[in-house]
C-alpha positions as CSV (number, residue, x, y, z in Angstrom):
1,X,-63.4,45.5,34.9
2,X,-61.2,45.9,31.8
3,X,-61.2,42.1,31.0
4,X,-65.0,42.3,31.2
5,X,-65.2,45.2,29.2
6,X,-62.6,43.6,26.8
7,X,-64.6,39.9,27.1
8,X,-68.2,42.2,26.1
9,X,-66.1,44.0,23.1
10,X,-65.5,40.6,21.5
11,X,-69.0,39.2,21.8
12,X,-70.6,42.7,20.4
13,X,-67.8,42.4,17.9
14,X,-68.8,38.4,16.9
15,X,-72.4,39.4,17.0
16,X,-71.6,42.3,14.4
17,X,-69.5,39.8,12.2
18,X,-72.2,37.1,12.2
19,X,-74.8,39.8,11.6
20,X,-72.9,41.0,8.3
21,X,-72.0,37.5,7.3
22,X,-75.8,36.6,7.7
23,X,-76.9,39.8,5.6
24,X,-74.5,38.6,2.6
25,X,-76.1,35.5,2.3
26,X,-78.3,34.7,-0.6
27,X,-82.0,34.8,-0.2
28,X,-83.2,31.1,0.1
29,X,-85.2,31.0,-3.1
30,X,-82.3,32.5,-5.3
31,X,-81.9,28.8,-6.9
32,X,-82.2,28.2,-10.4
33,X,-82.5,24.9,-12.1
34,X,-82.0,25.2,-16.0
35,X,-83.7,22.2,-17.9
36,X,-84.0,21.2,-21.8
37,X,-86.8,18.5,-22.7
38,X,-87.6,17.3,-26.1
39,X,-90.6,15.1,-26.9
40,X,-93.3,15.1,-29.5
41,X,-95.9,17.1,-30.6
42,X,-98.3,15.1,-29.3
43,X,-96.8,14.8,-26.2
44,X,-95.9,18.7,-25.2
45,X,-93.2,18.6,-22.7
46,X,-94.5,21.9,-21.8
47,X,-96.8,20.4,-19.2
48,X,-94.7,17.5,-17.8
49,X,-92.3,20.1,-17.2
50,X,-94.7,22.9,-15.6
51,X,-96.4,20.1,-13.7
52,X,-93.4,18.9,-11.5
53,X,-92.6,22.7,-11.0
54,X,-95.1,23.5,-9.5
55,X,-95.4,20.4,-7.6
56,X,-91.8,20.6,-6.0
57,X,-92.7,24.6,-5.3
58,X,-90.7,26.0,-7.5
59,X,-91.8,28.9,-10.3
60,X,-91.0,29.1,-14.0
61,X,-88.8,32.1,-14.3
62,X,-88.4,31.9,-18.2
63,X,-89.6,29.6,-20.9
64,X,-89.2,28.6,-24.6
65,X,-91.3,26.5,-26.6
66,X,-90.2,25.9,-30.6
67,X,-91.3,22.6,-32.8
68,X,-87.7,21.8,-34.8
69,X,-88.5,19.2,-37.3
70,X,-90.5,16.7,-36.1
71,X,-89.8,17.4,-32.2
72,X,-91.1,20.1,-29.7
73,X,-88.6,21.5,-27.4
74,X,-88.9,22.9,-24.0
75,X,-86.4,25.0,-22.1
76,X,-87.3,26.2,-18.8
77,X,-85.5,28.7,-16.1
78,X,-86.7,27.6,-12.7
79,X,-86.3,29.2,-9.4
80,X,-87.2,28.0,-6.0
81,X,-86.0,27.3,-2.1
82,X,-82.6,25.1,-2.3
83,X,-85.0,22.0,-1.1
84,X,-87.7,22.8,-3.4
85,X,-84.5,22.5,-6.3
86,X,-83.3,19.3,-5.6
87,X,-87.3,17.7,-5.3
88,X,-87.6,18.8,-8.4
89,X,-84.1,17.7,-9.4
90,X,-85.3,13.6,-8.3
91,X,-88.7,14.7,-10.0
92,X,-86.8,15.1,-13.3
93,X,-84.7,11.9,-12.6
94,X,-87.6,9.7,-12.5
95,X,-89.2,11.2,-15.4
96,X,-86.2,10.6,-17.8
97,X,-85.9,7.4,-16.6
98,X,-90.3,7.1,-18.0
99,X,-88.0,6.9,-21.4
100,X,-91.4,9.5,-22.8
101,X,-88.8,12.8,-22.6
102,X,-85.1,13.4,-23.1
103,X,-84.6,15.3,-20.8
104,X,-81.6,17.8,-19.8
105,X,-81.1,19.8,-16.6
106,X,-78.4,21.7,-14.2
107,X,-78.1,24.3,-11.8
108,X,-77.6,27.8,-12.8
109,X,-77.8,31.1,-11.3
110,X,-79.8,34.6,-12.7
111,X,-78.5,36.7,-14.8
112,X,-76.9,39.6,-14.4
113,X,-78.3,43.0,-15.6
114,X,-76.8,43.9,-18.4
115,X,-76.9,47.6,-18.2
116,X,-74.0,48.4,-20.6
117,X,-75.4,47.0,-23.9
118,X,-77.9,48.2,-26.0
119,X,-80.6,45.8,-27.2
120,X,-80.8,45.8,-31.0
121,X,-83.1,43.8,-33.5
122,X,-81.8,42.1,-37.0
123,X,-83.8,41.2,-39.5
124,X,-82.2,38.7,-42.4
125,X,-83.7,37.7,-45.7
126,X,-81.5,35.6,-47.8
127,X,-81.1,33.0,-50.3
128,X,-80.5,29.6,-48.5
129,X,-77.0,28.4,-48.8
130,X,-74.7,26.6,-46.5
131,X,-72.9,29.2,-43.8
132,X,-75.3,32.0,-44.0
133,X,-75.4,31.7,-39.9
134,X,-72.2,30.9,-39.2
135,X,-70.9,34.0,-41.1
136,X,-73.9,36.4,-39.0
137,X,-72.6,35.0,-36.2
138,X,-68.9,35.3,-36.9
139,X,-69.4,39.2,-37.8
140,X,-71.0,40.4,-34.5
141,X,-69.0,37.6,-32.6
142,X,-65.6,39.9,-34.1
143,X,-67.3,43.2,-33.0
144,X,-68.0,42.2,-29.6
145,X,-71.4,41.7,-30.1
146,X,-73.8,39.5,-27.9
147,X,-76.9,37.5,-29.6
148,X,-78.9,36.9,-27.4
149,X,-82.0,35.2,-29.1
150,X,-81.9,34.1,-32.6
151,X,-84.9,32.9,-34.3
152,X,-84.2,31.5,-38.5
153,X,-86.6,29.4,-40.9
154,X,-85.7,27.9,-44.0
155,X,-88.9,28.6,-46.8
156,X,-89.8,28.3,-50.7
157,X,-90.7,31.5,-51.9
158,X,-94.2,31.3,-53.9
159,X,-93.3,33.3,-56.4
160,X,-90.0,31.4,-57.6
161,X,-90.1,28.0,-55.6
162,X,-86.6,29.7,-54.7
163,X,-84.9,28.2,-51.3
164,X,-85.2,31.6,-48.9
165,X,-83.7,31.7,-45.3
166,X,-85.0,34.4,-43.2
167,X,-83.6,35.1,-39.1
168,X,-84.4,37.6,-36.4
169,X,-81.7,38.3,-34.0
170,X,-82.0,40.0,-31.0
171,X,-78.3,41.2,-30.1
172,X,-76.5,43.2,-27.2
173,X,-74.5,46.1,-28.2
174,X,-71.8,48.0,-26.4
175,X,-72.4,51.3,-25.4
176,X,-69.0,52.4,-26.4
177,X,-70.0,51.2,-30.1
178,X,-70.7,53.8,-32.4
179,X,-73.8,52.7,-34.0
180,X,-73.4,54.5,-36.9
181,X,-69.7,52.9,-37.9
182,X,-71.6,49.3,-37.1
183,X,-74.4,49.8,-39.3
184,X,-72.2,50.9,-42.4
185,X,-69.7,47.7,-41.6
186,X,-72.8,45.7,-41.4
187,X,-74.8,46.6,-44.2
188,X,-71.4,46.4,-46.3
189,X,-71.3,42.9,-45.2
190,X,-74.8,42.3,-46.0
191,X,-73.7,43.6,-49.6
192,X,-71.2,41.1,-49.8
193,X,-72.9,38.2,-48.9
194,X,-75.8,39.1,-51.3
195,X,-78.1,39.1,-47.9
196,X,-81.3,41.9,-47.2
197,X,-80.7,43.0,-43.9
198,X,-81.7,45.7,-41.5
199,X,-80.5,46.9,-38.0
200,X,-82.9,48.5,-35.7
201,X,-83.2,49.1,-31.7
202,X,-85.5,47.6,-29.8
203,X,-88.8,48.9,-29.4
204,X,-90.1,47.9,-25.7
């Protein structure tokens, strides 16, 4: 009776194990396939891309579409069943090797929430000049500071023909930061740099 008892412990046991094991296991569409594409105007990328997608099952998580000089680039998040991933993973092997695309991709995984930084907006207006970038990036980099999207254009004002750079940053800031020290530093970095600047949050 006591070895059966015992013998019926271990299997409820293993059961309990394999249960827990089973539970800790990803869901089977939590696979993400990160992929760059460049091409021409003519020619978006865009819907090559989203085509094959959706063709190997998968769904477009995030996308970004921006012309830079005289080529449009695609970058696409997408998520689907491990399978459905690696379909789509030959899909984007044969259409690189089609020669129309350059085409990038690997495997990723989502994000993490990012619940300890606050979401901050900065706007830049500047006279173009070598480093202007770097040096915005350099700052926050030194203060901690995420960026986590960055948008800049090089223009001619009208009124002078002057050279003018102007960026939007979207950066993550600490909660432990005080906001008030940051804006002072920043702004007296601005001042120094001869740069128009502002430092808002972001309005959802």
């Amino acid at each position: 009776m006591t070895e059966r008892a015992g013998s019926a412990s271990v299997k409820q046991a293993g059961k309990q194990n394999e249960a827990a094991g089973s539970g800790a296991r990803p869901a089977s569409n939590e696979n993400y396939l990160l992929v760059s594409a460049f091409g021409s105007p003519g020619r978006s990328p865009l819907v090559a891309l989203s085509r094959r997608i959706s063709d190997c099952g998968c769904n477009v998580v995030e996308a970004r579409v921006a012309t830079l000089g005289n080529e449009l680039s695609v970058l696409v998040l997408a998520q689907g069943a491990w399978d459905a991933i690696a379909k789509l993973e030959n899909a984007l092997a044969r259409l690189d090797r089609d020669g129309e695309l350059r085409l990038t991709h690997f495997r990723t995984s989502a994000r993490q929430p990012q619940a300890t930084l606050l979401p901050y907006v900065v706007e830049v207006i500047a006279a173009d000049k070598p480093g202007v970038l770097f040096q915005l990036a350099d700052f926050f980099e030194r203060q901690s500071i995420s960026i986590e999207q960055l948008h800049s254009t090089r223009y001619r004002a009208m009124q002078t023909g002057a050279d003018m750079l102007s960026a939007q940053l979207t950066i993550g800031i600490p909660n432990t930061t005080h906001i008030a020290a940051l804006r002072d530093d920043f702004l007296e970095f601005c001042d120094g740099l001869n740069l128009d600047a502002i430092m808002d949050p972001m309005k959802f």
